[in-house]
C-alpha positions in Angstrom: 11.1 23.7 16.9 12.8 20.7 16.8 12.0 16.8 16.4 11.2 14.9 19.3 10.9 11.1 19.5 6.8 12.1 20.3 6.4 13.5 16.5 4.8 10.9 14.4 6.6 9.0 11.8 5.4 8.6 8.3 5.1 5.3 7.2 6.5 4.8 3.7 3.7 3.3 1.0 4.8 0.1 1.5 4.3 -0.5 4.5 0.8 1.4 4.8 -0.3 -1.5 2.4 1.4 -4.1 5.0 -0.6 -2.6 7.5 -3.4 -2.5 5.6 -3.2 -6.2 4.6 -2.9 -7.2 8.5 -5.9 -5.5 9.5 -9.7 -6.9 9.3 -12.1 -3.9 9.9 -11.7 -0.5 9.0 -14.1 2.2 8.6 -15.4 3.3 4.8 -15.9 6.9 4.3 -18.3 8.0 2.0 -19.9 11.9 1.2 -23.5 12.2 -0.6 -24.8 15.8 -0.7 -22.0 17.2 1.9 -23.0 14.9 4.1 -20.4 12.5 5.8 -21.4 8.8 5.8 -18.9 6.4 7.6 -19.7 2.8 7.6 -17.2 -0.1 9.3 -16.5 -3.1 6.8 -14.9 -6.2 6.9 -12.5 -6.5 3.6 -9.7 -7.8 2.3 -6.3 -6.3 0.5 -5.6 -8.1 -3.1 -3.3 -6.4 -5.7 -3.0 -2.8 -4.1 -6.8 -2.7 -3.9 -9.5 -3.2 -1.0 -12.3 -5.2 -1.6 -15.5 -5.8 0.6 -19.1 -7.4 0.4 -22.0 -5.2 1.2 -26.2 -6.0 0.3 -28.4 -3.7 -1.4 -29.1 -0.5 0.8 -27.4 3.0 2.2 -23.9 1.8 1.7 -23.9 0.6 -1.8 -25.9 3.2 -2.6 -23.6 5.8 -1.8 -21.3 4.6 -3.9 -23.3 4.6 -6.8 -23.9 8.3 -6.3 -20.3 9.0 -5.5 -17.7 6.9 -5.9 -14.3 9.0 -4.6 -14.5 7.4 -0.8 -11.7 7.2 1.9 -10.8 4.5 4.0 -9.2 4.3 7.3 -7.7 2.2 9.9 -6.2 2.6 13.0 -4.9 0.8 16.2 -2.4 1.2 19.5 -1.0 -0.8 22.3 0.3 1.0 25.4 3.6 2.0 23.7 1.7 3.7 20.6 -0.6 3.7 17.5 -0.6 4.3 13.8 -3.3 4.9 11.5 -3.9 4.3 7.7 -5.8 6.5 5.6 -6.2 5.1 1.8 -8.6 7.3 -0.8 -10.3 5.8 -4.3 -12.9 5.3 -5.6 -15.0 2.7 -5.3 -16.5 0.4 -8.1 -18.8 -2.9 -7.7 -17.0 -6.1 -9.5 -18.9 -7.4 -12.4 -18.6 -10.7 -13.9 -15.2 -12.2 -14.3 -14.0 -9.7 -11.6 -16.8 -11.1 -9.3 -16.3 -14.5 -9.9 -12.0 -14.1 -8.9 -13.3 -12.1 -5.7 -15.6 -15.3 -4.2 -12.4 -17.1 -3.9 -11.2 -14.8 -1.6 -10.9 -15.0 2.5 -13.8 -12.8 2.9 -17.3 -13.2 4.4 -19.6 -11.8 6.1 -19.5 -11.6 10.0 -23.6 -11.0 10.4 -26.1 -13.1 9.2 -27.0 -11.3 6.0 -26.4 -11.8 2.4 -24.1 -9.6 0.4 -24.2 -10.4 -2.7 -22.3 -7.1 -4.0 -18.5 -7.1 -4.3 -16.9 -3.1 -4.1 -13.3 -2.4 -5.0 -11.8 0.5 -3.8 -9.3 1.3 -6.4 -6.3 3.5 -4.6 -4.9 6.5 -5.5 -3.3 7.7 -2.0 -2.7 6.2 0.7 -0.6 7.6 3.7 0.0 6.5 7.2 1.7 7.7 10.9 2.9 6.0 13.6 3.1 7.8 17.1 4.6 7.0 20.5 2.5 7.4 23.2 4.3 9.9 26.2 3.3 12.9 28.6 2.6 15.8 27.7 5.7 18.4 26.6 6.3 20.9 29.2 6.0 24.8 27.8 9.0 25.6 26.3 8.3 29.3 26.7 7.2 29.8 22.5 4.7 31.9 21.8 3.2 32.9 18.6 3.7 36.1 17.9 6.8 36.4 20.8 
């Protein structure tokens, strides 16, 4: 089979982060007893790291029961899309840590108070781009032919 200008195109680590760093909102992925949890958030990239602002309840809870989370974000225009998929795990900032973080361009969009910093400390992070096209015709392969 060969390689068409449809097949996606990795995007080298580099510029994953770049993407990463352009975005706003992306959608944290958490798991707590098998069970999925997916939560959009508001963050912001600083030294190969994500960092958010969350108040006490499900979210910040979830991390203290798991921390090994993913995080993704996507987007498209009518010639394509791309997506960003980073995985970590996910620590609240104490102290000093904290104190660095409030100087950062993040806050919260709704009116609530979120006192509680998470860093989402990367260990992979991968990403595609895609063109956007019809559909292949059959090229008469079948498995199995």
């Amino acid at each position: 089979m060969s390689e068409s200008t449809s097949d996606p195109v990795v995007l080298p680590e580099e510029q994953c982060w770049q993407v990463l760093a352009g975005q706003k909102v992306g959608r944290l992925v958490t798991v707590v007893d098998r069970e999925p949890q997916i939560f959009p958030i508001n963050y912001v990239v600083e030294d190969h790291s994500l960092l958010f602002r969350t108040a006490e309840g499900n979210k910040l809870l979830t991390l203290t029961i798991n921390d090994r989370v993913a995080f993704e974000v996507d987007g498209w225009d009518a010639t394509g899309g791309w997506s960003v998929i980073a995985r970590g795990h996910a620590r609240e900032l104490q102290n000093t840590e904290r104190e660095d973080a409030e100087k950062l361009p993040l806050r919260p969009w709704v009116p609530t108070r979120k006192t509680h910093w998470v860093c989402i400390e990367v260990d992979e992070i991968t990403g595609r781009q895609f063109r956007f096209g019809p559909e292949p015709q059959d090229d008469g392969w079948q498995f199995g032919g």
